[in-house]
Jmol script that loads the backbone (N, CA, C; Angstrom):
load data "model"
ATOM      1  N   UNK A   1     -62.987  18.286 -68.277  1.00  0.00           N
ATOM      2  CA  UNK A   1     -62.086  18.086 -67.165  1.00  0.00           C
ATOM      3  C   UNK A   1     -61.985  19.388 -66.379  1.00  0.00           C
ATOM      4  N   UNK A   2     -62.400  19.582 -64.845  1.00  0.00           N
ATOM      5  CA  UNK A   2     -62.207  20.274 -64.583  1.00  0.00           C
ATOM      6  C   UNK A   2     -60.584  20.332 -64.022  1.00  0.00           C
ATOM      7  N   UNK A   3     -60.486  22.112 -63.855  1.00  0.00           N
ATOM      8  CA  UNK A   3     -59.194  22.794 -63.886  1.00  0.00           C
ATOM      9  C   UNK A   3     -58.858  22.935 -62.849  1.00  0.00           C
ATOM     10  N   UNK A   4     -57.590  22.973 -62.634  1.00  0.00           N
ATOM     11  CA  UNK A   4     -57.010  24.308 -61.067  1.00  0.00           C
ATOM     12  C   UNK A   4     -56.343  25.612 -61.797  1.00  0.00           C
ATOM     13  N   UNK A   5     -56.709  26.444 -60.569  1.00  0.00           N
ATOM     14  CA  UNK A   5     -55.588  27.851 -61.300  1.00  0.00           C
ATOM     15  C   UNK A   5     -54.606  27.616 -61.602  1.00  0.00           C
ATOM     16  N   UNK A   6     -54.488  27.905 -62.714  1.00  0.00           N
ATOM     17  CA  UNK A   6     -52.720  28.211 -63.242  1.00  0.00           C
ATOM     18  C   UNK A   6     -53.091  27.063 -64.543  1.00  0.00           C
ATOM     19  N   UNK A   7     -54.024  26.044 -64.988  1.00  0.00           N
ATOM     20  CA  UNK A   7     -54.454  25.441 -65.763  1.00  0.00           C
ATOM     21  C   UNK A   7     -54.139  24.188 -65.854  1.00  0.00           C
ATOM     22  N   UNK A   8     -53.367  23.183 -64.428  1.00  0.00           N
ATOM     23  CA  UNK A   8     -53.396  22.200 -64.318  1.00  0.00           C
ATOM     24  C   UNK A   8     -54.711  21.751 -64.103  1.00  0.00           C
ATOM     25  N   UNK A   9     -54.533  20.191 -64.749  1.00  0.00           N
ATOM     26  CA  UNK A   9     -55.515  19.114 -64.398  1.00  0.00           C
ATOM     27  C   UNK A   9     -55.990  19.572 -62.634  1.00  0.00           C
ATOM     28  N   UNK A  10     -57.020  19.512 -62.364  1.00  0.00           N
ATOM     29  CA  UNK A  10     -57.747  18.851 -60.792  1.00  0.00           C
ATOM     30  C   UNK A  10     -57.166  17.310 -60.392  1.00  0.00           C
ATOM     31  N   UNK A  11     -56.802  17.329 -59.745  1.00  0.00           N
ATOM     32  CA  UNK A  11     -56.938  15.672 -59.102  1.00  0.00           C
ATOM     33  C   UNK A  11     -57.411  15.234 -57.666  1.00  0.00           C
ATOM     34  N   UNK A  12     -57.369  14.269 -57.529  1.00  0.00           N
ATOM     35  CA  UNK A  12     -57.059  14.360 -55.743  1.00  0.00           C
ATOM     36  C   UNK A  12     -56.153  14.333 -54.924  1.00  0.00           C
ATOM     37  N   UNK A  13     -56.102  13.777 -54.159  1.00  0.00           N
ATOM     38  CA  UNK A  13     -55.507  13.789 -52.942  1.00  0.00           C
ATOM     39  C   UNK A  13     -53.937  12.437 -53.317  1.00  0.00           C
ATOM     40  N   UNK A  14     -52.791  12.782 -53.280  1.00  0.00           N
ATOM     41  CA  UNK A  14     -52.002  11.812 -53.673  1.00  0.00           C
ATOM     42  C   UNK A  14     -51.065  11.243 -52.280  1.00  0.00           C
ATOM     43  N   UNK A  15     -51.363  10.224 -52.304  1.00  0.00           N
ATOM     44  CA  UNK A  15     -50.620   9.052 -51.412  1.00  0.00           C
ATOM     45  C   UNK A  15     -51.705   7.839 -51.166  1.00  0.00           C
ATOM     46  N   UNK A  16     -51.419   6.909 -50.218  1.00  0.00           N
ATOM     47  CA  UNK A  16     -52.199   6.223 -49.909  1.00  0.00           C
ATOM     48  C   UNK A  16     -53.130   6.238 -49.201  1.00  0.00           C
ATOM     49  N   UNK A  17     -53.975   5.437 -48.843  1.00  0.00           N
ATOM     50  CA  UNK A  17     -55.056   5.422 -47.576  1.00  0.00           C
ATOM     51  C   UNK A  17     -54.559   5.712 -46.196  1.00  0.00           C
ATOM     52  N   UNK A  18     -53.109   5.247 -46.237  1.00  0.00           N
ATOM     53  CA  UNK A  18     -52.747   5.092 -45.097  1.00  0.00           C
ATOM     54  C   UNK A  18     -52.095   6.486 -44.782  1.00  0.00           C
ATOM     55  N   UNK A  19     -51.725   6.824 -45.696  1.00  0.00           N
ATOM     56  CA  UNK A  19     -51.173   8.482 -45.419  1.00  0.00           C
ATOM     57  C   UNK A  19     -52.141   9.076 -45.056  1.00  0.00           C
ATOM     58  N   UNK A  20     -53.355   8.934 -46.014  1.00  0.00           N
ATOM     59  CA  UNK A  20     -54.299  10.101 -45.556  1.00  0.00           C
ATOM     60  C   UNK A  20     -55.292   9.519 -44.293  1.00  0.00           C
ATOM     61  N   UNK A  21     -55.525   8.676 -43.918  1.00  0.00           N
ATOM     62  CA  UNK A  21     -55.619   8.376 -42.493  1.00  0.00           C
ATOM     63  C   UNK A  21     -55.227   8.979 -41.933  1.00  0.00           C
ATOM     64  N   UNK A  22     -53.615   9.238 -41.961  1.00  0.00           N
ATOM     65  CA  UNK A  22     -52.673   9.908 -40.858  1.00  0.00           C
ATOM     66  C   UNK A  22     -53.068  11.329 -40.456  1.00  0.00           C
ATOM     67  N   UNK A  23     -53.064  11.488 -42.069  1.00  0.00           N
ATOM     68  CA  UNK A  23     -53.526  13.194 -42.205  1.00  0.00           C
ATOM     69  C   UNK A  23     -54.459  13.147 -41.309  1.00  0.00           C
ATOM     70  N   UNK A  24     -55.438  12.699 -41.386  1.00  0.00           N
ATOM     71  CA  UNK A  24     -57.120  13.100 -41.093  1.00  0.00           C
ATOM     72  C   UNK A  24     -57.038  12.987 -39.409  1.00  0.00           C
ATOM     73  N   UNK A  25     -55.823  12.062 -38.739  1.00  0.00           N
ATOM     74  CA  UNK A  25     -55.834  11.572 -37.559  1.00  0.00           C
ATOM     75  C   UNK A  25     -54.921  13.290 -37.073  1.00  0.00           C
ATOM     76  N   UNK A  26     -53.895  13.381 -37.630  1.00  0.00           N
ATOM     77  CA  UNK A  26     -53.246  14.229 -36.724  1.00  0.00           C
ATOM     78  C   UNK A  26     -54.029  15.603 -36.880  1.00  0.00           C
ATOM     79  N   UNK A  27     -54.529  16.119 -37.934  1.00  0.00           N
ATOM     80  CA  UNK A  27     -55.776  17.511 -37.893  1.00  0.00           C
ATOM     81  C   UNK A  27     -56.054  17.020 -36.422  1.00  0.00           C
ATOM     82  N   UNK A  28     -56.873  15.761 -36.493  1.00  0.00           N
ATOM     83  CA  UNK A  28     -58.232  15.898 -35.382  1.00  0.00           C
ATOM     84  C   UNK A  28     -57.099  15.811 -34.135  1.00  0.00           C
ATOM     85  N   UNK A  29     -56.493  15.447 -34.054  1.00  0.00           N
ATOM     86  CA  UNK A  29     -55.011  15.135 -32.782  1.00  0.00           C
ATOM     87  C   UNK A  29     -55.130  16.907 -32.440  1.00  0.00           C
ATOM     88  N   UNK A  30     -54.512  17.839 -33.188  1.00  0.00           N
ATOM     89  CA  UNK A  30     -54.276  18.679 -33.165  1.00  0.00           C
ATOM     90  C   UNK A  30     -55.363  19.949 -32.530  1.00  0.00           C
ATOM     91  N   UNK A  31     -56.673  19.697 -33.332  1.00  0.00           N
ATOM     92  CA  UNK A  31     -58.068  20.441 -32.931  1.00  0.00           C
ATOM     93  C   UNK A  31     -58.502  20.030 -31.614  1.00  0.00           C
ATOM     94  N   UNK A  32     -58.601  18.585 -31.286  1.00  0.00           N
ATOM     95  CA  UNK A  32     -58.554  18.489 -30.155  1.00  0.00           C
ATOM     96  C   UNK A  32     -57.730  19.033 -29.043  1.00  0.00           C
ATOM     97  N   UNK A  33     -56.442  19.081 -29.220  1.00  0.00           N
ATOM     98  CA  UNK A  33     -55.789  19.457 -28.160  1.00  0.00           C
ATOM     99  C   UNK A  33     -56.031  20.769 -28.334  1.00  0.00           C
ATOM    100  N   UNK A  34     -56.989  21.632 -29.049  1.00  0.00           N
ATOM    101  CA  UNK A  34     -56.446  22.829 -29.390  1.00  0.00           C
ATOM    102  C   UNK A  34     -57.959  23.013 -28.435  1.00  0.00           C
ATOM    103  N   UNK A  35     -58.603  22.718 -28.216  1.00  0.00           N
ATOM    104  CA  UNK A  35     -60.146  22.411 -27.750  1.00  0.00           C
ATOM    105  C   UNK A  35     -59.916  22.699 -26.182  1.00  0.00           C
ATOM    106  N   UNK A  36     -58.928  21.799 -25.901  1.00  0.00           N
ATOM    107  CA  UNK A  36     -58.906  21.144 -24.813  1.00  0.00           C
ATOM    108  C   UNK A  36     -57.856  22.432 -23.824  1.00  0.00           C
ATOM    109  N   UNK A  37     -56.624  22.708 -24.986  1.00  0.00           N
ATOM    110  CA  UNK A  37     -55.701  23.956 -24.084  1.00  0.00           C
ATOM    111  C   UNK A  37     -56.890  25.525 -23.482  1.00  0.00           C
ATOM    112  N   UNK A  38     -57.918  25.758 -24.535  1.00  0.00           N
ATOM    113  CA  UNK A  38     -58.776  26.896 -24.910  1.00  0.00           C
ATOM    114  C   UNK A  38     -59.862  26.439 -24.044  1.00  0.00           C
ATOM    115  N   UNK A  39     -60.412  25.575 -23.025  1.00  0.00           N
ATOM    116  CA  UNK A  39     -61.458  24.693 -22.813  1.00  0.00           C
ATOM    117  C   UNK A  39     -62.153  25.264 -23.474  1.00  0.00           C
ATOM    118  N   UNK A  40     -62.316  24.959 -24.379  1.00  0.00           N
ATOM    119  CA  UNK A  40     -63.587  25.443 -25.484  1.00  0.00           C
ATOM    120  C   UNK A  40     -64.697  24.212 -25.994  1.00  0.00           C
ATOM    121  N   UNK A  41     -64.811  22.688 -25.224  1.00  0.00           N
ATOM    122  CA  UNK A  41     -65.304  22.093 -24.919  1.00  0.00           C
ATOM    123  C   UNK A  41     -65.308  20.831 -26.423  1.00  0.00           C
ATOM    124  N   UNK A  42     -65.901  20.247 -26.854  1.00  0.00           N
ATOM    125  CA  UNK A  42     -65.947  19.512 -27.939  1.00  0.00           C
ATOM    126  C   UNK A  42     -65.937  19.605 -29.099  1.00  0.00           C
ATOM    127  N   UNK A  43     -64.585  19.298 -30.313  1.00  0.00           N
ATOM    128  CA  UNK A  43     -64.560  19.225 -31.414  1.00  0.00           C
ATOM    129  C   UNK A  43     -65.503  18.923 -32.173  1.00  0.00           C
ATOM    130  N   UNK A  44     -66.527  19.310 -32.931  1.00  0.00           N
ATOM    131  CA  UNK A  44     -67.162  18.997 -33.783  1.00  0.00           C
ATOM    132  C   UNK A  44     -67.158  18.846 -35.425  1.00  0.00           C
ATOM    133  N   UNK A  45     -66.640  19.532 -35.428  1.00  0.00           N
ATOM    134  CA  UNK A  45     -65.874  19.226 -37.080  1.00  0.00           C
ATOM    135  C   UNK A  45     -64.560  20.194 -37.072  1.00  0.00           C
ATOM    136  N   UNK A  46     -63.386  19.687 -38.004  1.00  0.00           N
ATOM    137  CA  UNK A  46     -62.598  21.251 -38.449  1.00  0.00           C
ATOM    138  C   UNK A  46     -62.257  21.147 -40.207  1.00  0.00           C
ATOM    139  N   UNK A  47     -62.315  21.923 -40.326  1.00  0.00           N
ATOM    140  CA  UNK A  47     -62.366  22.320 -41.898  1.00  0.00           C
ATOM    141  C   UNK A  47     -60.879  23.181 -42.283  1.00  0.00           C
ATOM    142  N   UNK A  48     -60.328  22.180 -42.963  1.00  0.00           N
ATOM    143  CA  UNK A  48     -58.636  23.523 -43.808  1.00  0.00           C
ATOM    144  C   UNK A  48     -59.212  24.089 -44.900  1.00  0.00           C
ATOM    145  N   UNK A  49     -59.149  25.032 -45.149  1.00  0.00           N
ATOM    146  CA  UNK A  49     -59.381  25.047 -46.406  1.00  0.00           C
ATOM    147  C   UNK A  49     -57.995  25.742 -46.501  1.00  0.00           C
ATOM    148  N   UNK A  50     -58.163  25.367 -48.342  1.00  0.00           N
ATOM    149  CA  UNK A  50     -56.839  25.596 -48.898  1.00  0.00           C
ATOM    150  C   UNK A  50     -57.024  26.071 -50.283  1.00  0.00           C
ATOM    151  N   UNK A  51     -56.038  26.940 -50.887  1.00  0.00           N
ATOM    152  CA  UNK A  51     -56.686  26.866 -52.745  1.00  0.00           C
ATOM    153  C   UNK A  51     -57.133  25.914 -53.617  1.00  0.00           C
ATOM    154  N   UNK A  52     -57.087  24.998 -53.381  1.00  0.00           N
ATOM    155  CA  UNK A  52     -57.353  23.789 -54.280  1.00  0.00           C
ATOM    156  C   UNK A  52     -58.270  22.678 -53.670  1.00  0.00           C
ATOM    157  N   UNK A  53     -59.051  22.842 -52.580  1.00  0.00           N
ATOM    158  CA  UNK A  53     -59.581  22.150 -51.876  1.00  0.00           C
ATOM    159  C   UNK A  53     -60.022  22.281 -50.533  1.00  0.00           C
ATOM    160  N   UNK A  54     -60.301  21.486 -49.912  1.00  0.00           N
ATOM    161  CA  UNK A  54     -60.973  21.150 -48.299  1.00  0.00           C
ATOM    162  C   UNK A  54     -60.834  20.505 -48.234  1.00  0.00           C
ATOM    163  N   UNK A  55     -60.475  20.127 -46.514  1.00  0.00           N
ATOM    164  CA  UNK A  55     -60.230  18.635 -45.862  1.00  0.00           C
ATOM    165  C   UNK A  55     -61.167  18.983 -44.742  1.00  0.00           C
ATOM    166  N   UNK A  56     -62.539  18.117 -44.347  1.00  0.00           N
ATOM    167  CA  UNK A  56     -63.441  18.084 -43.564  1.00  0.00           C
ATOM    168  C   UNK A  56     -62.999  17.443 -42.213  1.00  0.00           C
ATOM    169  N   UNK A  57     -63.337  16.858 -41.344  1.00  0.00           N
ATOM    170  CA  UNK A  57     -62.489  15.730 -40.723  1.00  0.00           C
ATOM    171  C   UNK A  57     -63.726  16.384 -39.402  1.00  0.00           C
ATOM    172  N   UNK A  58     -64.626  15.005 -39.110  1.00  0.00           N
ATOM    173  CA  UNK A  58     -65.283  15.111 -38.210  1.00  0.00           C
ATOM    174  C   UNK A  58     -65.148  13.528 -37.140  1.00  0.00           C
ATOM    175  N   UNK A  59     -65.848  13.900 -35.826  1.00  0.00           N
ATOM    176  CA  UNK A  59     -65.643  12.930 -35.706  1.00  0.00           C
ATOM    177  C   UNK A  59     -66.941  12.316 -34.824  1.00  0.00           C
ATOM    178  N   UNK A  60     -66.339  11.021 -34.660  1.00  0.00           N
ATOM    179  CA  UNK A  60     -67.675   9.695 -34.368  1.00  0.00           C
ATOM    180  C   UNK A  60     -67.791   9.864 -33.011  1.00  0.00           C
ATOM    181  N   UNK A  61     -68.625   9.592 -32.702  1.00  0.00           N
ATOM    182  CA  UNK A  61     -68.330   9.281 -30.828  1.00  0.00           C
ATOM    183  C   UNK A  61     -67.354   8.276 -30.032  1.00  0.00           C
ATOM    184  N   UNK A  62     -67.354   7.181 -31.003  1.00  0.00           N
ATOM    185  CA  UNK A  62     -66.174   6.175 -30.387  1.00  0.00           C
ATOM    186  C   UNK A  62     -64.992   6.840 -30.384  1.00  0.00           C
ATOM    187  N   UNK A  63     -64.192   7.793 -30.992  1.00  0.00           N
ATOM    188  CA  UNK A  63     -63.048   7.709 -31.203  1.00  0.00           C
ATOM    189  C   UNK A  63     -62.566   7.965 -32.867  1.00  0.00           C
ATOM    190  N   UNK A  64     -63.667   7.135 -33.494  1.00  0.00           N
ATOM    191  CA  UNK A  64     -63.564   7.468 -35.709  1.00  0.00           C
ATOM    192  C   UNK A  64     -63.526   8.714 -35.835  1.00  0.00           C
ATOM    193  N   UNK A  65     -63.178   8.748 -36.497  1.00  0.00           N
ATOM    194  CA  UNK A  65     -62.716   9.877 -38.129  1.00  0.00           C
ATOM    195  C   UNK A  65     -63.432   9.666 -39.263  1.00  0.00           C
ATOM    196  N   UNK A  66     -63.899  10.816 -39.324  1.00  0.00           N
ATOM    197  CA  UNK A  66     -64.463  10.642 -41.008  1.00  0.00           C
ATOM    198  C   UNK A  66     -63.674  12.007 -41.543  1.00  0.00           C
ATOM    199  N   UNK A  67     -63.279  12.011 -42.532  1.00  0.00           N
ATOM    200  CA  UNK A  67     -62.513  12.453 -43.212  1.00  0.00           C
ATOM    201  C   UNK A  67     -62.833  12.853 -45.086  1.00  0.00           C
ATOM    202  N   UNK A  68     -63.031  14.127 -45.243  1.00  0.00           N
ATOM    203  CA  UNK A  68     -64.011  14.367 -46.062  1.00  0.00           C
ATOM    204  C   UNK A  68     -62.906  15.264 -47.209  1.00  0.00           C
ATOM    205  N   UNK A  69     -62.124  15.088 -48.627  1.00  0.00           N
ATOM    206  CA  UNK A  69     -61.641  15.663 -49.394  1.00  0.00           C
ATOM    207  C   UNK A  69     -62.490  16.346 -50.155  1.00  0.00           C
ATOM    208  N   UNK A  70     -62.786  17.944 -49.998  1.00  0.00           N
ATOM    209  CA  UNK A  70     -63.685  18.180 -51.087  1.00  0.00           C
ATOM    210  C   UNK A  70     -63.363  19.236 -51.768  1.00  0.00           C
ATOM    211  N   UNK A  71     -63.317  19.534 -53.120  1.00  0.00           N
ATOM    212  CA  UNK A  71     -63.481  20.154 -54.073  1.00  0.00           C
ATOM    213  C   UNK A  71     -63.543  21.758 -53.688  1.00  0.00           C
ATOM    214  N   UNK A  72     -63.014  22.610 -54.253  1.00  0.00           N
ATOM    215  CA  UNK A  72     -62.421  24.190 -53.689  1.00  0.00           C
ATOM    216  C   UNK A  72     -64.105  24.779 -53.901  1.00  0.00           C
ATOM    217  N   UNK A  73     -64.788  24.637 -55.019  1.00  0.00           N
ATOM    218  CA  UNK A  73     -65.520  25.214 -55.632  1.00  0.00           C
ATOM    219  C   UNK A  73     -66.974  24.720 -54.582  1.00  0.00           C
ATOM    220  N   UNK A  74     -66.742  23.184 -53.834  1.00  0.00           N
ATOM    221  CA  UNK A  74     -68.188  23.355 -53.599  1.00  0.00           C
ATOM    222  C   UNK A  74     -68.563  23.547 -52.196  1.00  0.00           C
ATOM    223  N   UNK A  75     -70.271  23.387 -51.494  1.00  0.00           N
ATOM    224  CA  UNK A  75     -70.903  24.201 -51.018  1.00  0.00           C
ATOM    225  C   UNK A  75     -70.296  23.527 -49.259  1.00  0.00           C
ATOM    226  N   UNK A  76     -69.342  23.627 -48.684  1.00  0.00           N
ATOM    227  CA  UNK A  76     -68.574  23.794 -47.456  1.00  0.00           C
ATOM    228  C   UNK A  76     -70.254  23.216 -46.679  1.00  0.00           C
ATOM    229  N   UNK A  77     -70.792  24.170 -46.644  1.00  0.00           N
ATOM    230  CA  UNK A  77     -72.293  23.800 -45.662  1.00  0.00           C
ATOM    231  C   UNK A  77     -72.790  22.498 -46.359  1.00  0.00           C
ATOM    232  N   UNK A  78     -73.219  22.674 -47.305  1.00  0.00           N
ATOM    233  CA  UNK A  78     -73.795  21.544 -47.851  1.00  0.00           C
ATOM    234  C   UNK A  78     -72.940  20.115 -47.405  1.00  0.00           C
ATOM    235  N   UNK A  79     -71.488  19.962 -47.267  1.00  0.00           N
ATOM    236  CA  UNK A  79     -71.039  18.828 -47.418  1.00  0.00           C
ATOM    237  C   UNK A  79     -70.953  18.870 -45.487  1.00  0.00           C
ATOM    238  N   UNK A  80     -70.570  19.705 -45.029  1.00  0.00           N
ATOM    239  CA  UNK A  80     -71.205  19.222 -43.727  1.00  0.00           C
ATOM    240  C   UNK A  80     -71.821  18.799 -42.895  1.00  0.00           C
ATOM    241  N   UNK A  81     -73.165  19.039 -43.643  1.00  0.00           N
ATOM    242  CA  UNK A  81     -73.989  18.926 -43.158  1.00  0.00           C
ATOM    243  C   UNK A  81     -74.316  17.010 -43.795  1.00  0.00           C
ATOM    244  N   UNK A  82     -74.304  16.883 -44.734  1.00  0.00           N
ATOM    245  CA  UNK A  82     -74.153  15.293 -45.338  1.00  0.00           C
ATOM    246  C   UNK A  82     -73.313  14.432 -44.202  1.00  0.00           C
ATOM    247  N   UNK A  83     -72.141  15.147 -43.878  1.00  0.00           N
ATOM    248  CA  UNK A  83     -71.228  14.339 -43.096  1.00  0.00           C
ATOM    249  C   UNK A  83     -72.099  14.144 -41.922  1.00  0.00           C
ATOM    250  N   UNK A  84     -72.452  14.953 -41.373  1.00  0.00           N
ATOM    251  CA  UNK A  84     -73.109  14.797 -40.190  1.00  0.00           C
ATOM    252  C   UNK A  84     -74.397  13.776 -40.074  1.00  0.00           C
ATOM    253  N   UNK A  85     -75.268  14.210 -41.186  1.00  0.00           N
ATOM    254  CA  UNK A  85     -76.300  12.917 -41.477  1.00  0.00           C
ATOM    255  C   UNK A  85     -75.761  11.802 -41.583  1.00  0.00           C
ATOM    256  N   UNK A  86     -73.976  11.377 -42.316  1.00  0.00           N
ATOM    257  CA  UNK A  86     -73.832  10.093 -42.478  1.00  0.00           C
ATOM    258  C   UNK A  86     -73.470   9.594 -41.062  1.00  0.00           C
ATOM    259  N   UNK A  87     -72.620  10.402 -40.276  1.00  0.00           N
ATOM    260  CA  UNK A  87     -72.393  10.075 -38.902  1.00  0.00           C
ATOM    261  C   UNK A  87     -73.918   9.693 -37.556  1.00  0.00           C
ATOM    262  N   UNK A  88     -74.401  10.187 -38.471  1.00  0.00           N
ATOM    263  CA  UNK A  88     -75.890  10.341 -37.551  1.00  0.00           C
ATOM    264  C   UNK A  88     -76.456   8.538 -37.548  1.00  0.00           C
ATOM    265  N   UNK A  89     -76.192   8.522 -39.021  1.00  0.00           N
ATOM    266  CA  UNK A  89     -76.923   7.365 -39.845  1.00  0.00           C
ATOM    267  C   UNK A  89     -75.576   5.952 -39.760  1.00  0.00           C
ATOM    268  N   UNK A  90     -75.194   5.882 -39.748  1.00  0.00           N
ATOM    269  CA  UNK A  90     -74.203   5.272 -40.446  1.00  0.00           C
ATOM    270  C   UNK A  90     -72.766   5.134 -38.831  1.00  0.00           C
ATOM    271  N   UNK A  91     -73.061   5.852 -38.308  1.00  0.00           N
ATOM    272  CA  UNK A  91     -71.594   6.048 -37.364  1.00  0.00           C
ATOM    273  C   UNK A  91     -71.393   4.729 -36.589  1.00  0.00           C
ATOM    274  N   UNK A  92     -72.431   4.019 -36.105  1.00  0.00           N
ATOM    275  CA  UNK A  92     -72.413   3.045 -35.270  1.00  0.00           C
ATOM    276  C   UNK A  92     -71.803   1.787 -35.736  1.00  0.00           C
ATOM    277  N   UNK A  93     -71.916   1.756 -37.391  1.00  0.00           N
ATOM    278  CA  UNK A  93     -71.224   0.432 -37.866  1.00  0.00           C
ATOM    279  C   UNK A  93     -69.973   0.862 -38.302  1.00  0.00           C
ATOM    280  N   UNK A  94     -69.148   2.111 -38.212  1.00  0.00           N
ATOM    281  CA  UNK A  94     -67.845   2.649 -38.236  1.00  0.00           C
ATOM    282  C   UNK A  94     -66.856   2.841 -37.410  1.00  0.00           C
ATOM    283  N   UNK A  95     -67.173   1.753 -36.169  1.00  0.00           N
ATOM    284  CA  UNK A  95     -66.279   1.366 -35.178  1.00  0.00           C
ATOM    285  C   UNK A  95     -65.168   0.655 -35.359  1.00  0.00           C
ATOM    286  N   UNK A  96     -63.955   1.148 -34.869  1.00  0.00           N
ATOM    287  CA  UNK A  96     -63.147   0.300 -35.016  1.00  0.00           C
ATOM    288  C   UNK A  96     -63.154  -1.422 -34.807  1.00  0.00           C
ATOM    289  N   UNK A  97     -63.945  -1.713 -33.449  1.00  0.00           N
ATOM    290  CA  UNK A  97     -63.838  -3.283 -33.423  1.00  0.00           C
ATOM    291  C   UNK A  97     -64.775  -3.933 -34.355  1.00  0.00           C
ATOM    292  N   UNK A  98     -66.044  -3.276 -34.951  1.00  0.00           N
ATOM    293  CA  UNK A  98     -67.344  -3.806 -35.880  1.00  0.00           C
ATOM    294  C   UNK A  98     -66.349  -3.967 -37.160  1.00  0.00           C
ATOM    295  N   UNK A  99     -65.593  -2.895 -37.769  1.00  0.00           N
ATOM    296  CA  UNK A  99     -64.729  -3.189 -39.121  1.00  0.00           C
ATOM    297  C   UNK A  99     -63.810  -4.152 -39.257  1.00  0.00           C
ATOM    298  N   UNK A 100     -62.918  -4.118 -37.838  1.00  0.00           N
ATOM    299  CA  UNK A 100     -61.621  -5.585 -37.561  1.00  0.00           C
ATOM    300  C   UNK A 100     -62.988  -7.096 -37.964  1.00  0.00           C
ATOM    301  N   UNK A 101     -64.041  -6.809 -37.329  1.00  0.00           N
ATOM    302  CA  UNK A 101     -64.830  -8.000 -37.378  1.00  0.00           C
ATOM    303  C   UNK A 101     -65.259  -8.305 -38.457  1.00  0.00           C
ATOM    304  N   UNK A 102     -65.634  -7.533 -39.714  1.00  0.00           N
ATOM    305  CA  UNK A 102     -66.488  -7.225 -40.715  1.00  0.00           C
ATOM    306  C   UNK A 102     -65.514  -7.743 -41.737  1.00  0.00           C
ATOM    307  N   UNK A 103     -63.651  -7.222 -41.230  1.00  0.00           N
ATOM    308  CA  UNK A 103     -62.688  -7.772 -42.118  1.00  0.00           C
ATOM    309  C   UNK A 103     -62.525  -9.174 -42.295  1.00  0.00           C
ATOM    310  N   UNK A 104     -62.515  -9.668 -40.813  1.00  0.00           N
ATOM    311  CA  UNK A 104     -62.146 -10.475 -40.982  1.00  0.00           C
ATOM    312  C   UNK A 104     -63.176 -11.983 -41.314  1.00  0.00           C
ATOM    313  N   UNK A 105     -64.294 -11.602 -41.188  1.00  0.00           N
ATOM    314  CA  UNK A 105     -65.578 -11.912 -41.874  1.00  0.00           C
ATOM    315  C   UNK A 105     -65.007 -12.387 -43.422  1.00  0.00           C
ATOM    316  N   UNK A 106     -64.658 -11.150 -43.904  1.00  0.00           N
ATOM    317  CA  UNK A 106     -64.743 -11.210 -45.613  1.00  0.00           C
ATOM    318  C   UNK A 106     -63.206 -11.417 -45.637  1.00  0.00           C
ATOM    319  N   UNK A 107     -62.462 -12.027 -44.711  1.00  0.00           N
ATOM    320  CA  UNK A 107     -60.901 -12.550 -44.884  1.00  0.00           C
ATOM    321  C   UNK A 107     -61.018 -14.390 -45.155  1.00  0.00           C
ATOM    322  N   UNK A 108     -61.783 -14.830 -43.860  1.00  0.00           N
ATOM    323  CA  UNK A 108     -62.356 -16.481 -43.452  1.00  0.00           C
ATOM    324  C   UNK A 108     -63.140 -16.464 -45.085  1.00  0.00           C
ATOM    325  N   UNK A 109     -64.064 -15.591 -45.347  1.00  0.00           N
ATOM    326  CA  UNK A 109     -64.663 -15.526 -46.866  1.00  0.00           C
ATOM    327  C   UNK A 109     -63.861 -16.129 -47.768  1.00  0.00           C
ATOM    328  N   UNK A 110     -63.131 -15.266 -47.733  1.00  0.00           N
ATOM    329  CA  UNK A 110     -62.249 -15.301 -49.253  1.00  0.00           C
ATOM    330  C   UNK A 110     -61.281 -16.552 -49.141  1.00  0.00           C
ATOM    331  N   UNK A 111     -61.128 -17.008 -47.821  1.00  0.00           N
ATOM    332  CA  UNK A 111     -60.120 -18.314 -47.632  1.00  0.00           C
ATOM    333  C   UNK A 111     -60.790 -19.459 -48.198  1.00  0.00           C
ATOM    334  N   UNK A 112     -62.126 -19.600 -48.052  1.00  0.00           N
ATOM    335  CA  UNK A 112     -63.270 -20.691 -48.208  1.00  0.00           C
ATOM    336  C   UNK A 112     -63.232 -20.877 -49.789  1.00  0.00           C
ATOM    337  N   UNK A 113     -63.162 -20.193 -50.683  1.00  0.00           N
ATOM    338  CA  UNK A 113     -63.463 -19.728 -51.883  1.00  0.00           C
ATOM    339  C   UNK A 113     -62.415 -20.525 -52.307  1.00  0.00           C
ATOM    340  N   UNK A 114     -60.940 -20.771 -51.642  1.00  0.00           N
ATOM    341  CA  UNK A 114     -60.231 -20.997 -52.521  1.00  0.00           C
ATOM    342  C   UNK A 114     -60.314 -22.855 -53.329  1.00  0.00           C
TER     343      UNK A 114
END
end "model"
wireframe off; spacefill off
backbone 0.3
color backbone group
């Protein structure tokens, strides 16, 4: 099991999805406007780091969030750079209206079943 300083357990991130949504929304709320006061032109990723971790938080072209919890110890570049390949790869079906659709796909699903 890995440790944190002081010799507590590691864990993750505690609340719900919906909290940490929030989280991940108001960072990028924040970097943006911080972009925008500085015209320093487009957010591309921002990174907290903190003693016990990283919060990645990049974003899509529509408007998404990807939102990345990672581990104090590992390689900051390395996981950026992943994020970015998944956004590269992957970003277009992480639209908000493709997921409402995708839900409710596997909602009509699960009604049929019964």
């Amino acid at each position: 099991m890995r440790r944190r300083r002081g010799g507590r357990p590691a864990a993750g991130p505690r609340g719900t999805s919906g909290d940490l949504a929030a989280l991940v929304s108001g960072v990028a709320s924040l970097t943006f406007a911080a972009a925008e006061l500085m015209e320093a032109g487009v957010v591309k990723q921002t990174i907290v780091s903190m003693d016990e971790g990283a919060l990645l938080v990049m974003a899509i072209g529509d408007g998404s969030l990807l939102g990345v919890h990672a581990a104090a110890d590992c390689d900051m570049a390395a996981v950026g750079y992943q994020m970015g390949l998944f956004v590269g790869r992957a970003g277009h079906v992480l639209t908000p209206e493709l997921r409402s659709e995708l839900r409710g796909a596997v909602d009509a699903g699960a009604g049929a079943g019964r």
